[in-house]
TORTORDREN-666892 format. One record per residue (C-alpha): residue number from 0; chain; x, y, z. Coordinates in steps of 0.1 Angstrom, whole numbers, plus 2048, in hexadecimal, padded with zeros to 3 digits. Layout:
BEGIN
{num:NUM, cadena:A, u:X, v:Y, w:Z} $
...
end
This chain:
BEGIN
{num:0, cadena:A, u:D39, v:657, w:7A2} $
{num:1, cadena:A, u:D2E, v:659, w:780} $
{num:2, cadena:A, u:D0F, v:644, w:775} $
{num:3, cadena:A, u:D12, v:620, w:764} $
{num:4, cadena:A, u:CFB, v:622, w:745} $
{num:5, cadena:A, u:CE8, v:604, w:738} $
{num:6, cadena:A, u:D00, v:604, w:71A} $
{num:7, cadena:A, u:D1D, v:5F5, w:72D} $
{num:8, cadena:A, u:D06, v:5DA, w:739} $
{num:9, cadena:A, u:CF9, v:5D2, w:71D} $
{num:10, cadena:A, u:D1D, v:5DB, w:708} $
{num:11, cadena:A, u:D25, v:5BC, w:718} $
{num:12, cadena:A, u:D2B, v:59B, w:700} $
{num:13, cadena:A, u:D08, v:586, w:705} $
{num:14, cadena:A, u:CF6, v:59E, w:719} $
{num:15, cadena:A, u:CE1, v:5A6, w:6FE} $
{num:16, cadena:A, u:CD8, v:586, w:6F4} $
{num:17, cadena:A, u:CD2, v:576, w:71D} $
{num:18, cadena:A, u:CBA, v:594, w:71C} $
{num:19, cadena:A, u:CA5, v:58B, w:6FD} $
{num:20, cadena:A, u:CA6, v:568, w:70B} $
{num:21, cadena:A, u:C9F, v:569, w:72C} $
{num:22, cadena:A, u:C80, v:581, w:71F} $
{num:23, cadena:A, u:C72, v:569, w:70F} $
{num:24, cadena:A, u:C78, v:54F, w:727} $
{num:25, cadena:A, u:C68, v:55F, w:740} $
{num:26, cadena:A, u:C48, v:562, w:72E} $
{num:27, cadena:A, u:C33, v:547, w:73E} $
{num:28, cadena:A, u:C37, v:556, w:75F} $
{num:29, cadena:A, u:C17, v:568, w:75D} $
{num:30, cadena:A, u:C0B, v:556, w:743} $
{num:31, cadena:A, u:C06, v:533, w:753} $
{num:32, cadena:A, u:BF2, v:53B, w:76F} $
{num:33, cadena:A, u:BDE, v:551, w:758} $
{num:34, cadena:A, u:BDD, v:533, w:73E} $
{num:35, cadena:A, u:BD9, v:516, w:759} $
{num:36, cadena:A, u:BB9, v:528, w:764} $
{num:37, cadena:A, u:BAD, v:529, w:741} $
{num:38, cadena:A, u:BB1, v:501, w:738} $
{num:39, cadena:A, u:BAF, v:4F3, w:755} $
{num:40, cadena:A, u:B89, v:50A, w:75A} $
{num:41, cadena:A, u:B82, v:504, w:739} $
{num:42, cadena:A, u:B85, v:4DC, w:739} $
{num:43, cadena:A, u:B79, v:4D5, w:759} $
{num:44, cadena:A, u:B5F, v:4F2, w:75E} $
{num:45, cadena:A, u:B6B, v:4F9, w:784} $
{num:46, cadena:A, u:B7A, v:51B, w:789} $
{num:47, cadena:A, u:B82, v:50E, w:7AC} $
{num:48, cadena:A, u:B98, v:4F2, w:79C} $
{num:49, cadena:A, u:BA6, v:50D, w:782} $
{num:50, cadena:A, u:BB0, v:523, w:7A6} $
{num:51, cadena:A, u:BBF, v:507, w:7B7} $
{num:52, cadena:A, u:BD3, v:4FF, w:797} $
{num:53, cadena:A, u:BDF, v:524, w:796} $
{num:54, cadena:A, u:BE7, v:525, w:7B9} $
{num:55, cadena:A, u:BF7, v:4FC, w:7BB} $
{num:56, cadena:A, u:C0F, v:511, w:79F} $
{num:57, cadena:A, u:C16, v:531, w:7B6} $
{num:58, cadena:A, u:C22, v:517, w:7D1} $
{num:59, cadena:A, u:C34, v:503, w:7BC} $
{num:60, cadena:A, u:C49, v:523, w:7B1} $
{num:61, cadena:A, u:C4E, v:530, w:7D5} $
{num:62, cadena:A, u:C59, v:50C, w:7E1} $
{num:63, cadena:A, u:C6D, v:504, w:7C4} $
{num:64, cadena:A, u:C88, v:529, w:7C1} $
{num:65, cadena:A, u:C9C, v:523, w:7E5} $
{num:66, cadena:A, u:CA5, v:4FD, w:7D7} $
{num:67, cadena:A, u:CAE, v:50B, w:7B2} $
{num:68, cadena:A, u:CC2, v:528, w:7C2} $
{num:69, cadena:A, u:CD7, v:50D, w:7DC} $
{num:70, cadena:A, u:CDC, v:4FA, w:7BB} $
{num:71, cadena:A, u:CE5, v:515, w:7A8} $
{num:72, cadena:A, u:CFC, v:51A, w:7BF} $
{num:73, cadena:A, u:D0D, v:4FE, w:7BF} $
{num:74, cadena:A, u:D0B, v:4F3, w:79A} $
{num:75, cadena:A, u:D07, v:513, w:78A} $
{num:76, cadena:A, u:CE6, v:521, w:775} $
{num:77, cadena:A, u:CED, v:50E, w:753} $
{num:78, cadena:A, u:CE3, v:4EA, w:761} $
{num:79, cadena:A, u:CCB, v:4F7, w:778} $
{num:80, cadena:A, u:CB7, v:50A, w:75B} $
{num:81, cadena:A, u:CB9, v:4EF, w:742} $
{num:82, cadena:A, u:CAC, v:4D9, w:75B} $
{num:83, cadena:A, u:C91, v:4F0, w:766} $
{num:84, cadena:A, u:C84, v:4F9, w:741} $
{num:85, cadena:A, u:C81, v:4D5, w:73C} $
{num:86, cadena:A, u:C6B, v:4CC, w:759} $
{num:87, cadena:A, u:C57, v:4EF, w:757} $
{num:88, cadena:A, u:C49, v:4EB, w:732} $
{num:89, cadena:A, u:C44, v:4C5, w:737} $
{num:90, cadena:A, u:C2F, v:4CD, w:753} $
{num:91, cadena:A, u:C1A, v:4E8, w:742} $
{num:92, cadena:A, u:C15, v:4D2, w:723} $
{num:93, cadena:A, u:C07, v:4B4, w:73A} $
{num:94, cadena:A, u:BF2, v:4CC, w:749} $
{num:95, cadena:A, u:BE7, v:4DB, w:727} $
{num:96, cadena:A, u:BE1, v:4B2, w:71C} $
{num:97, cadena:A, u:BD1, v:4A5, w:73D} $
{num:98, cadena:A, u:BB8, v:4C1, w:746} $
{num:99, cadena:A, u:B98, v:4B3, w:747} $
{num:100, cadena:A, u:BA5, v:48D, w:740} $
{num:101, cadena:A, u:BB8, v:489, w:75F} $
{num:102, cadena:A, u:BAF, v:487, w:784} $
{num:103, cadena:A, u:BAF, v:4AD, w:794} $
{num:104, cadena:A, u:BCA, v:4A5, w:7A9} $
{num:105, cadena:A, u:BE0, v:49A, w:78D} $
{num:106, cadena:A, u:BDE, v:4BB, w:77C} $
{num:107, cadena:A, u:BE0, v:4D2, w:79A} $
{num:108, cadena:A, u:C02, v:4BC, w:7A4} $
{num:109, cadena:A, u:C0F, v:4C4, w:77C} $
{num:110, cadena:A, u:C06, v:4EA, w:786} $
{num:111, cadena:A, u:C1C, v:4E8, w:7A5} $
{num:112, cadena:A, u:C3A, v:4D7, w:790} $
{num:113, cadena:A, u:C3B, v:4EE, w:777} $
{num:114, cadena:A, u:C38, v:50E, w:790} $
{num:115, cadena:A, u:C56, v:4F8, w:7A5} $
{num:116, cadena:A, u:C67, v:4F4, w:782} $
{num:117, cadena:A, u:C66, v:51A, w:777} $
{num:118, cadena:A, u:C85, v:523, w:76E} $
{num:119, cadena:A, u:C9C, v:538, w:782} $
{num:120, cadena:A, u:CA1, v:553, w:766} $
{num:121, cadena:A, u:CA0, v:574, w:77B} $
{num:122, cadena:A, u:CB7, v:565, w:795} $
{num:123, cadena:A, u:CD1, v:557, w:778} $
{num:124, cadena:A, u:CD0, v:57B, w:76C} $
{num:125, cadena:A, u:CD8, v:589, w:78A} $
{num:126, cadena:A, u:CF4, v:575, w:78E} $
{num:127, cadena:A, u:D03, v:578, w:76A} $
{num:128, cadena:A, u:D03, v:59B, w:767} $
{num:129, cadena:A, u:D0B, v:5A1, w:78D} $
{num:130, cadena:A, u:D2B, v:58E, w:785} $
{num:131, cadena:A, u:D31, v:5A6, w:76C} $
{num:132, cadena:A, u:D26, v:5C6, w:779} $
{num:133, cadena:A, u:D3C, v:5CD, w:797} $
{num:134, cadena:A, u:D32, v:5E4, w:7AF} $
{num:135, cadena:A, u:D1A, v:603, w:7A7} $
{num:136, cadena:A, u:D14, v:5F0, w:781} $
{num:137, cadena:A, u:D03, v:5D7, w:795} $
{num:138, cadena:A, u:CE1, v:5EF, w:799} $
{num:139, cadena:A, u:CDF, v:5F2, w:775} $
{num:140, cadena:A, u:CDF, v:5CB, w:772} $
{num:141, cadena:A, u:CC4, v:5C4, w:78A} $
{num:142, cadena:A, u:CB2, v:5E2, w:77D} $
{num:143, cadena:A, u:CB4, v:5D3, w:758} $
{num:144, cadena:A, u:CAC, v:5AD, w:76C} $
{num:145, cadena:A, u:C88, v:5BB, w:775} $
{num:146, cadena:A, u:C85, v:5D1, w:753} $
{num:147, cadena:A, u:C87, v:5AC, w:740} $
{num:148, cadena:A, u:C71, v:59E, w:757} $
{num:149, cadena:A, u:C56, v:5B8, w:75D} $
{num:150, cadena:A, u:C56, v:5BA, w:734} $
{num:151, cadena:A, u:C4F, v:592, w:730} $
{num:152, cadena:A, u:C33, v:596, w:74D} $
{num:153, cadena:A, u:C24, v:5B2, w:739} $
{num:154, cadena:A, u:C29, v:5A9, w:715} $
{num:155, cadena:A, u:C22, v:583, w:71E} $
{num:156, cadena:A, u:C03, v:586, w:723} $
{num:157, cadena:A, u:BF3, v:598, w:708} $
{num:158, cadena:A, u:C0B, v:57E, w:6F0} $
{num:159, cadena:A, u:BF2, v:563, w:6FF} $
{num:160, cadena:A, u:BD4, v:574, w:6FD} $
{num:161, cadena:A, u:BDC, v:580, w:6D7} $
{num:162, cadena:A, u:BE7, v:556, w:6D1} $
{num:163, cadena:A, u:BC5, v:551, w:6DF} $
{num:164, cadena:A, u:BB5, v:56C, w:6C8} $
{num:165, cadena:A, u:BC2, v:559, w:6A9} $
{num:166, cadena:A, u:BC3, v:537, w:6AD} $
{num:167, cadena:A, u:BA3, v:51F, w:6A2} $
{num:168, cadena:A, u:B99, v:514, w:6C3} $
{num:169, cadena:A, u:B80, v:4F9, w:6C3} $
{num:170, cadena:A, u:B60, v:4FC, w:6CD} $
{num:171, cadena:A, u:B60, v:51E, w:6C0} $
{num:172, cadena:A, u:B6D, v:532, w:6E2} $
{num:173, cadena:A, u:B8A, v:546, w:6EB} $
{num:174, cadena:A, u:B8E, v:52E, w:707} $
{num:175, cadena:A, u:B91, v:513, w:6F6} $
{num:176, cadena:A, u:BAF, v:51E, w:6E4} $
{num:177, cadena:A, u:BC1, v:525, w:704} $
{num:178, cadena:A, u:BD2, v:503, w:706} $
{num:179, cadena:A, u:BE5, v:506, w:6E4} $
{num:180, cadena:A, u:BEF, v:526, w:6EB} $
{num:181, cadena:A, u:BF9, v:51E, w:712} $
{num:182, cadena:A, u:C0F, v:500, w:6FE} $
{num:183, cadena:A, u:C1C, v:515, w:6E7} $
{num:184, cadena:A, u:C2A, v:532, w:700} $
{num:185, cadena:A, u:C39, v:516, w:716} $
{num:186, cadena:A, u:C4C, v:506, w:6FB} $
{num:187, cadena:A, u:C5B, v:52E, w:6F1} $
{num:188, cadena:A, u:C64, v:532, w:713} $
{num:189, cadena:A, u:C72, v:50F, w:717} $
{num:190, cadena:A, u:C85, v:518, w:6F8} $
{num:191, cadena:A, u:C92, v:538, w:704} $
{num:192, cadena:A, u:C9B, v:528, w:724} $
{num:193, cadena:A, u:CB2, v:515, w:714} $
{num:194, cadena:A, u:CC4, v:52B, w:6FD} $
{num:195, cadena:A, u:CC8, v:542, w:71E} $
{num:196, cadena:A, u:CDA, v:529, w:72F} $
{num:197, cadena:A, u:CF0, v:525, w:712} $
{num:198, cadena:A, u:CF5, v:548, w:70F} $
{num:199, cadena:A, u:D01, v:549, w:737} $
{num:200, cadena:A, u:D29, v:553, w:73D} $
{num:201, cadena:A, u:D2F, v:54F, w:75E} $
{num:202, cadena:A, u:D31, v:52F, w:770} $
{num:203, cadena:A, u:D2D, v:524, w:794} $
{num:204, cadena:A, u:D52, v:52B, w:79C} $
{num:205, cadena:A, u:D52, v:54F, w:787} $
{num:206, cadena:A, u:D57, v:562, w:79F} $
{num:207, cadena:A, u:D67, v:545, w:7B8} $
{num:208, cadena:A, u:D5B, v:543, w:7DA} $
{num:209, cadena:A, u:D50, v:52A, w:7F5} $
{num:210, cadena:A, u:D2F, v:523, w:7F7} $
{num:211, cadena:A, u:D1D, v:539, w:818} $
{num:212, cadena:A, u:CFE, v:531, w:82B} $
{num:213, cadena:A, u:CDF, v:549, w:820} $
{num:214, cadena:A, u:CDB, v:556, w:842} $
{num:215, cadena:A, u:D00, v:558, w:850} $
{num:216, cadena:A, u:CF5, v:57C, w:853} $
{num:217, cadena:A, u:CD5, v:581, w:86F} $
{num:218, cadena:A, u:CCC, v:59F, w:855} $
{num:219, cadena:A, u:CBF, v:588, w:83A} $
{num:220, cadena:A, u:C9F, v:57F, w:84A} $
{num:221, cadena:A, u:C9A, v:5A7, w:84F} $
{num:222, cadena:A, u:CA1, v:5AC, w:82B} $
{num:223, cadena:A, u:C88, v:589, w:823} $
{num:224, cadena:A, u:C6D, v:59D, w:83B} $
{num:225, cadena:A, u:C72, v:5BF, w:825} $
{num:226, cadena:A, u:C68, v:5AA, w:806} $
{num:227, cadena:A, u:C50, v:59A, w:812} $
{num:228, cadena:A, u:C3C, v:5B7, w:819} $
{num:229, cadena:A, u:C46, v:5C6, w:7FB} $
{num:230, cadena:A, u:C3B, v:5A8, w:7E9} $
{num:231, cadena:A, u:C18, v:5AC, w:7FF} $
{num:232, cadena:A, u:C13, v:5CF, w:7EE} $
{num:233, cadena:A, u:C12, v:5BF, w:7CE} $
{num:234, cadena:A, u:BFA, v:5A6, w:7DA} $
{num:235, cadena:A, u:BE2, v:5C4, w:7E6} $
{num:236, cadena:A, u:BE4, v:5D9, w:7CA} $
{num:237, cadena:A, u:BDE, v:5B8, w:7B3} $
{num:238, cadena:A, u:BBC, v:5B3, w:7BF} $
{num:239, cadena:A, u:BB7, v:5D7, w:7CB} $
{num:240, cadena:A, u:BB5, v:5E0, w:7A6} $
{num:241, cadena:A, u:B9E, v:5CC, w:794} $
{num:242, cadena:A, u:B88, v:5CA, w:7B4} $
{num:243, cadena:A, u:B85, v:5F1, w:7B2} $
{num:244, cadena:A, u:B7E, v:5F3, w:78E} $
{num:245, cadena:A, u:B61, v:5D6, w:796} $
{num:246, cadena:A, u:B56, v:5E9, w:7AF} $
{num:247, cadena:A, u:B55, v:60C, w:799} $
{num:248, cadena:A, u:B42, v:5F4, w:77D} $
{num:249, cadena:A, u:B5F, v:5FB, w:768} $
{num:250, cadena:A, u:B73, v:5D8, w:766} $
{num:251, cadena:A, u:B84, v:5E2, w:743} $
{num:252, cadena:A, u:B95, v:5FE, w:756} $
{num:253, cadena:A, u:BA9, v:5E0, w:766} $
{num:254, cadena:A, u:BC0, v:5D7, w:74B} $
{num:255, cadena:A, u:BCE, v:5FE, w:745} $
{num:256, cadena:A, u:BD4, v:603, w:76B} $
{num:257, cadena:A, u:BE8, v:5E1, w:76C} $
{num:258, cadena:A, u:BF9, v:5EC, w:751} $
{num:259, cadena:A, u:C00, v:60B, w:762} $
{num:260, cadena:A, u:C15, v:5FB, w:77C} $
{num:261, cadena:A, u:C28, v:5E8, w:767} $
{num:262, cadena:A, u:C2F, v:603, w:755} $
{num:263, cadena:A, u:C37, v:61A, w:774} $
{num:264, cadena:A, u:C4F, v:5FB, w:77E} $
{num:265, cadena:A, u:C63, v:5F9, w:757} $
{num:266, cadena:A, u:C69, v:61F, w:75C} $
{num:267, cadena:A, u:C75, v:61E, w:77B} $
{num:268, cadena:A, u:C8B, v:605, w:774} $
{num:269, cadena:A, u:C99, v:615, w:757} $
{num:270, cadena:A, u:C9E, v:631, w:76B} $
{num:271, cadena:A, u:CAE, v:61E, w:78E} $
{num:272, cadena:A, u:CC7, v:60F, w:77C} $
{num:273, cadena:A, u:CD3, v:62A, w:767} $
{num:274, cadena:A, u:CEC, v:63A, w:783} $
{num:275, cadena:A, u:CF8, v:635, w:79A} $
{num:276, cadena:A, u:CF0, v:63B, w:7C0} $
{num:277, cadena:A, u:D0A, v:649, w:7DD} $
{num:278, cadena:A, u:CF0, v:63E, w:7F8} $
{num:279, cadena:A, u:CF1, v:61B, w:804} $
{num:280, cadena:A, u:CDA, v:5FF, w:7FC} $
{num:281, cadena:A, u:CCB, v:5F9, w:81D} $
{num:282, cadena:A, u:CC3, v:622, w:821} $
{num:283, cadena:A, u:CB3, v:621, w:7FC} $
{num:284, cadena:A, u:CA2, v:601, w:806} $
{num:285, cadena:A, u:C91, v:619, w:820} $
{num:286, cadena:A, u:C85, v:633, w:811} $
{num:287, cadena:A, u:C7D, v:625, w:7F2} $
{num:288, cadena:A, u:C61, v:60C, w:804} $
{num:289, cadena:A, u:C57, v:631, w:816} $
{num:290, cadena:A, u:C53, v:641, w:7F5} $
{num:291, cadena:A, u:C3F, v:623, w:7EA} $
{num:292, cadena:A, u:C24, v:626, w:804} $
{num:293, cadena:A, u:C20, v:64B, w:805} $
{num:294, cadena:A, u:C18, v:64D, w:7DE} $
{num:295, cadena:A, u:C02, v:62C, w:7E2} $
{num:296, cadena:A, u:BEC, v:63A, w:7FC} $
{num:297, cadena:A, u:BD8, v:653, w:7E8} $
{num:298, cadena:A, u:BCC, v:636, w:7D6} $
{num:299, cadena:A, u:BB6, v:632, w:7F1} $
{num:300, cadena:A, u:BA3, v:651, w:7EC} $
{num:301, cadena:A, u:BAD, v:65B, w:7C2} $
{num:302, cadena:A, u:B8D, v:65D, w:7AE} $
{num:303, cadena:A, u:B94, v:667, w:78E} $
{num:304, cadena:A, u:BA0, v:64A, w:775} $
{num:305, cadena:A, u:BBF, v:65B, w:76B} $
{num:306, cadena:A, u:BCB, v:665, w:78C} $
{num:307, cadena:A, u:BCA, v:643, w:792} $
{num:308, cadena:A, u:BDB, v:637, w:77A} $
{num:309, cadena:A, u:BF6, v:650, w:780} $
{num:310, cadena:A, u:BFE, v:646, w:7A3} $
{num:311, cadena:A, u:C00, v:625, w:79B} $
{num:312, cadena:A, u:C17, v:629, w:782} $
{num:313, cadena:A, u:C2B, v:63B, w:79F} $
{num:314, cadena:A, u:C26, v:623, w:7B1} $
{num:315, cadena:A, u:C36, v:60C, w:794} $
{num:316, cadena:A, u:C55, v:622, w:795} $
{num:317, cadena:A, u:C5D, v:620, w:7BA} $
{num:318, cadena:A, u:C56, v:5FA, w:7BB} $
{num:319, cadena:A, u:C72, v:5E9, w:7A1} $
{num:320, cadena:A, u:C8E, v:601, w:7B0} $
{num:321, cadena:A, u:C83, v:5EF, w:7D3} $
{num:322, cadena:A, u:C85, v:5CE, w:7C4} $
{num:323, cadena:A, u:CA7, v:5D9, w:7B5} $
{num:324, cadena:A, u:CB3, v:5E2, w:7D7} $
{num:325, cadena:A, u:CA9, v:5C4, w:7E6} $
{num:326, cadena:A, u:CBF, v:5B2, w:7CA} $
{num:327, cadena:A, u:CDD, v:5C7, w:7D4} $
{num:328, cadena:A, u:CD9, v:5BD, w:7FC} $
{num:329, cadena:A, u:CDC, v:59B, w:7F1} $
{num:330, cadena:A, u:D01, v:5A3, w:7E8} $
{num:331, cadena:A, u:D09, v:5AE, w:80B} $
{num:332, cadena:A, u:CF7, v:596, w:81F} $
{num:333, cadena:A, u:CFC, v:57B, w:80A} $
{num:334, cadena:A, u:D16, v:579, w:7F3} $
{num:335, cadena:A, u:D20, v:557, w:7F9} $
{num:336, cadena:A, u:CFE, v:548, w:7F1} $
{num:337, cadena:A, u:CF5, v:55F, w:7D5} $
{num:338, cadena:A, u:CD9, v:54B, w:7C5} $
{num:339, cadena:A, u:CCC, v:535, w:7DD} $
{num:340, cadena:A, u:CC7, v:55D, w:7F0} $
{num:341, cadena:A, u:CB5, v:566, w:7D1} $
{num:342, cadena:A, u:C9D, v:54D, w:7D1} $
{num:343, cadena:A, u:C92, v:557, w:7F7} $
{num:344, cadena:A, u:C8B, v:575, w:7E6} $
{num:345, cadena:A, u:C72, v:56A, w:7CD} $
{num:346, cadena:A, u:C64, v:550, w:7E3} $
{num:347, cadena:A, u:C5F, v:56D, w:7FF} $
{num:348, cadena:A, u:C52, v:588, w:7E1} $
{num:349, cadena:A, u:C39, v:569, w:7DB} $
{num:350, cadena:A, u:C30, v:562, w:7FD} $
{num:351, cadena:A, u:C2B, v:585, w:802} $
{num:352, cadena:A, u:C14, v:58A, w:7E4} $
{num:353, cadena:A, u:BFE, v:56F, w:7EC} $
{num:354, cadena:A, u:BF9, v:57D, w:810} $
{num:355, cadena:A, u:BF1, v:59F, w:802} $
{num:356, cadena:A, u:BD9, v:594, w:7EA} $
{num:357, cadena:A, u:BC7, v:580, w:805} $
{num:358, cadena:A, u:BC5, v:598, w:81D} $
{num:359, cadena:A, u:BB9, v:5B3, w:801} $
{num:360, cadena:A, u:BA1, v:59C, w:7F6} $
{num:361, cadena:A, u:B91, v:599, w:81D} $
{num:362, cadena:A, u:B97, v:5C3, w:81F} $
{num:363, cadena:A, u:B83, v:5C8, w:801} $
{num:364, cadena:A, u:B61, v:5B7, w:80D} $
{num:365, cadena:A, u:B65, v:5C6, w:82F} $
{num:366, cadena:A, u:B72, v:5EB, w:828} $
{num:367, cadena:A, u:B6A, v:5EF, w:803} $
{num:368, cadena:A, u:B7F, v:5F2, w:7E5} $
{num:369, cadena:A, u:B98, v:60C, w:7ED} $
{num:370, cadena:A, u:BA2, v:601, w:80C} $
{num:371, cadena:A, u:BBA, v:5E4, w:7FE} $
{num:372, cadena:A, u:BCE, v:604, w:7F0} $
{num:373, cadena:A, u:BD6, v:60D, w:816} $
{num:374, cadena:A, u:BDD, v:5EE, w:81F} $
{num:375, cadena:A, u:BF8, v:5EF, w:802} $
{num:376, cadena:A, u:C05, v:609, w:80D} $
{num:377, cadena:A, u:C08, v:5FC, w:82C} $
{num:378, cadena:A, u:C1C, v:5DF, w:82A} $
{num:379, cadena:A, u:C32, v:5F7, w:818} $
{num:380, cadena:A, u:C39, v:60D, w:831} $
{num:381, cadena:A, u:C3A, v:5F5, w:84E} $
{num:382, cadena:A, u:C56, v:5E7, w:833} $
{num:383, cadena:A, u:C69, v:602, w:836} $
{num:384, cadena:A, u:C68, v:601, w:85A} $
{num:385, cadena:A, u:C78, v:5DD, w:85A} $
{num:386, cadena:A, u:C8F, v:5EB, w:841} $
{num:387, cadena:A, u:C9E, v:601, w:85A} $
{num:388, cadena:A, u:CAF, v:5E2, w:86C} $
{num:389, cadena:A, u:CC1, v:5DB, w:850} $
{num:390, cadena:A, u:CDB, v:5FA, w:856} $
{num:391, cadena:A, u:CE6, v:5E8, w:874} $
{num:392, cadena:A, u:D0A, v:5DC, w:872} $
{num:393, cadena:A, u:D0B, v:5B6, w:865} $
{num:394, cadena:A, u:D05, v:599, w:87E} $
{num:395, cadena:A, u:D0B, v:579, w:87E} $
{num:396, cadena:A, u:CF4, v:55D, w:884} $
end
């Protein structure tokens, strides 16, 4: 079979422009929790507030994707996103007005609204260009799904802290500046939102088909399970990095090596979605969550700084082909409830990640800095393990 290049994805009319879009919609995803902790620490003086504010938005995100998938669903991603963009940046502006003039729980409920009002942007991506990539075109979509979004999680970031950088903040600290520039990138992304759901071709009914249950197959929960631990790797290696380079006195190394897996993961979607593959979904699904915890496990014993950053950046390549995969087993356990499917995914990626951070975070102070690094690559392996129940023959529930 001959490989489907990005060009014939992206040769199609409003790709281009749903991909520039839904980039910069996308860029609060990483920015809010970064920029809640920075207002809502910086008004109040209470990093414990600023932590439950971050984490009242995680929740809100993981609760809130199953209801706009079912909706989604039902109504298609247009209404559903301009609804969503509306509540998000409304939320994040009340936050960014009542921090430190409110009562506490007032602005930690705001955090979970706008974390419940995200909008679905990957998932409508997913199931645009899935409509119009049939068949072995629909890896390069997903691949080019996670490509947007890993670029607004990487470039999003440094966009706040360079608004930061040159805005007058008042009182003379970068901190201080953090709420006009958390306003500002919420009002961009609210902005892009929109224009992306105007952008959108297909409808609910495009292509027609009666509305499924999520788990009509028995393998769905597997598949839910698979990304779940998948999304705990992430969690480990999250606090496994910085808590390393703490421990090595070296906290600036942080930033490159986090980098380095973001990187690792734009690559290797690049690079995933730029054939196509003869082997099955549920078989790649397998060994690419092997692959991922045998190149994470030297983490655990790699000294040298650019070794390091090396594996993790191979790490990065192995991971957004696994999240691709699990994208494309979505199609054949759930066809019929597309979205609402989706959003188990990211709920279950989220879930996942908070799990692996905690339990990294409990592994550092009782085994010592590299030993979150085996844990990730545990849950990765023990994921590909699960996986192997999804090359069963479908079930019914």
């Amino acid at each position: 079979m001959e490989p489907v290049p990005y060009r014939r994805l992206l040769g199609l009319p409003g790709v281009p422009a749903q991909a520039v879009l839904g980039f910069l919609a996308q860029l609060t995803q990483q920015v809010a929790p970064v920029g809640m902790v920075l207002v809502v620490q910086g008004a109040s003086g209470s990093p414990a507030l600023a932590g439950v504010t971050a984490a009242a938005f995680s929740v809100g995100a993981g609760m809130g994707r199953p209801v706009q998938g079912r909706l989604m669903d039902r109504s298609g991603s247009g209404p559903v996103l301009a609804a969503t963009a509306l509540l998000h940046v409304a939320a994040l502006v009340a936050l960014v007005v009542g921090a430190g003039r409110w009562p506490w729980w007032i602005v930690v409920a705001l955090a979970w609204v706008a974390g419940a009002g995200l909008p679905p942007i990957s998932v409508s991506m997913r199931i645009e260009w899935g409509h119009r990539m049939a068949g072995a075109g629909r890896t390069a979509a997903y691949s080019l799904v996670y490509l947007v979004q890993d670029l607004a999680m990487l470039l999003g970031p440094l966009a706040f802290g360079t608004l930061i950088a040159i805005m007058p903040a008042s009182g003379g600290t970068a901190v201080s500046g953090a709420p006009l520039g958390l306003g500002l990138v919420a009002v961009v992304a609210g902005a892009g939102t929109l224009g992306f759901a105007r952008a959108l071709r297909t409808g609910p009914d495009v292509p027609s088909r009666e509305r499924g249950q999520v788990f009509a197959d028995r393998r769905m929960p597997v598949l839910l399970a698979v990304v779940l631990l998948l999304g705990g790797t992430i969690g480990a290696l999250q606090v496994g990095v910085p808590a390393l380079a703490a421990a090595r006195e070296v906290p600036a190394a942080t930033g490159p090596l986090v980098a380095a897996l973001s990187l690792g993961g734009i690559a290797g979607a690049a690079a995933y979605g730029a054939r196509s593959w003869r082997s099955g979904a549920g078989v790649r699904i397998v060994g690419l969550m092997l692959v991922l915890g045998v190149v994470l496990a030297p983490l655990a014993v790699v000294d040298a700084w650019p070794l390091f950053w090396a594996v993790l950046f191979g790490g990065g390549l192995v991971l957004n082909p696994a999240l691709t995969t699990s994208s494309l087993l979505v199609d054949e356990l759930a066809p019929a409830a597309q979205a609402e499917a989706f959003g188990w995914i990211s709920t279950a990626i989220g879930v996942g990640g908070a799990l692996g951070s905690g339990a990294a975070g409990v592994i550092v102070e009782r085994s010592g800095a590299s030993a979150p690094f085996l844990a990730a690559s545990g849950f990765a392996v023990v994921g590909a393990g699960l996986a192997a129940l999804l090359l069963r023959p479908s079930r019914a529930a």
